[in-house]
N, C-alpha and C positions, 0 to 999 in steps of 0.2 A: 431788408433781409437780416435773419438772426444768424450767426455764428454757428455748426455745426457741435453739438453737445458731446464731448469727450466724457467717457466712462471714467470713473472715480477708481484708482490704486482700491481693489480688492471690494470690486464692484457686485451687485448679484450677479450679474452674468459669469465673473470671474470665479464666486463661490461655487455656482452650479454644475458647470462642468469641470469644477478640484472634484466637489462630492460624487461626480457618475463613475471615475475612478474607483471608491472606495466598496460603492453599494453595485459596480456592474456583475452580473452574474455570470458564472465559468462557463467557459464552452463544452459541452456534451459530447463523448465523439460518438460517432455516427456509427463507429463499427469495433467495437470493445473489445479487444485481446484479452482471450479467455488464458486465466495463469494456467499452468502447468506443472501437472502433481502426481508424484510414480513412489509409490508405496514401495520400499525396497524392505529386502530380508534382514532382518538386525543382526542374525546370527550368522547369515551369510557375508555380511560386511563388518561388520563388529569382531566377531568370532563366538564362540558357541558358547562362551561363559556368560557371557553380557547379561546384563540386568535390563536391557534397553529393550521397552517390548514394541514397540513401533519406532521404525527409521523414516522420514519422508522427506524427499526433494521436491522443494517448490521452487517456480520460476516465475516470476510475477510477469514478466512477458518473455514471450519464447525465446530471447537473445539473448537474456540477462545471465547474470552469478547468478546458481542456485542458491537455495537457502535452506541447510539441513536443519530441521527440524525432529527433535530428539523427545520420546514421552519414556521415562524411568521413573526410577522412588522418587525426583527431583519436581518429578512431572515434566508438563509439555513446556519446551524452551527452543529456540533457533540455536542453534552454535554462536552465530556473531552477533545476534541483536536481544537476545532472551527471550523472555516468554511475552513482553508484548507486541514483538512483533507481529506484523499481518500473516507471515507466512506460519504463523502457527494457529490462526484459526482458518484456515483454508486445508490445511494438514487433517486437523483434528473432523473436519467434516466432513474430509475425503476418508478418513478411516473411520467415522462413524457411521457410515453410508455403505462402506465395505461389508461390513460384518454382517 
C-alpha cells in the first residue's frame, strides 16, 4: 500500500477556491427598495429670493439621511456629497418626468 498523497503549500485545489472569492458574483436582492424622492418648493423653503430653481429630497432607502439635492446657476449638486452623487441623478429624473 502507497502513503496517502498530501496537497502541496499552494496547491490547485488551494488556488481554486482563493480565485471563487474574487470572480463570485453579488447577490441580487429579490425585492429592491425603491428610493424616495419629494420635489419640494425652493421658495417655500429657501425663501423667495433664491436663485435655486429645483429643491429635492432623496432617500436612497426609506430609513435613511436624506440627501438635498439642489439645481441653481451651480447646477445640479447634493449638499454633502456634490454633484456625483446618485442622489442627484434620481432628483434630476424625478423632475424631468415632472414637467
Amino acid at each position: 500500500m502507497t502513503a496517502p498523497r498530501r496537497a502541496a503549500k499552494g496547491s490547485r485545489k488551494q488556488l481554486a477556491s482563493d480565485d471563487l472569492s474574487v470572480i463570485a458574483p453579488t447577490q441580487l436582492d429579490l425585492f429592491p427598495v425603491k428610493p424616495v424622492v419629494d420635489v419640494l418648493d425652493a421658495k417655500a423653503v429657501v425663501g423667495p429670493r433664491t436663485g435655486v430653481e429645483h429643491l429635492v429630497r432623496v432617500r436612497l432607502r426609506p430609513n435613511d439621511a436624506p440627501h438635498l439635492v439642489f439645481h441653481d446657476r451651480h447646477g445640479w449638486y447634493c449638499e454633502s456629497h456634490g454633484p456625483t452623487c446618485h442622489a442627484v441623478l434620481l432628483a434630476r429624473e424625478d423632475v424631468k418626468h415632472g414637467e
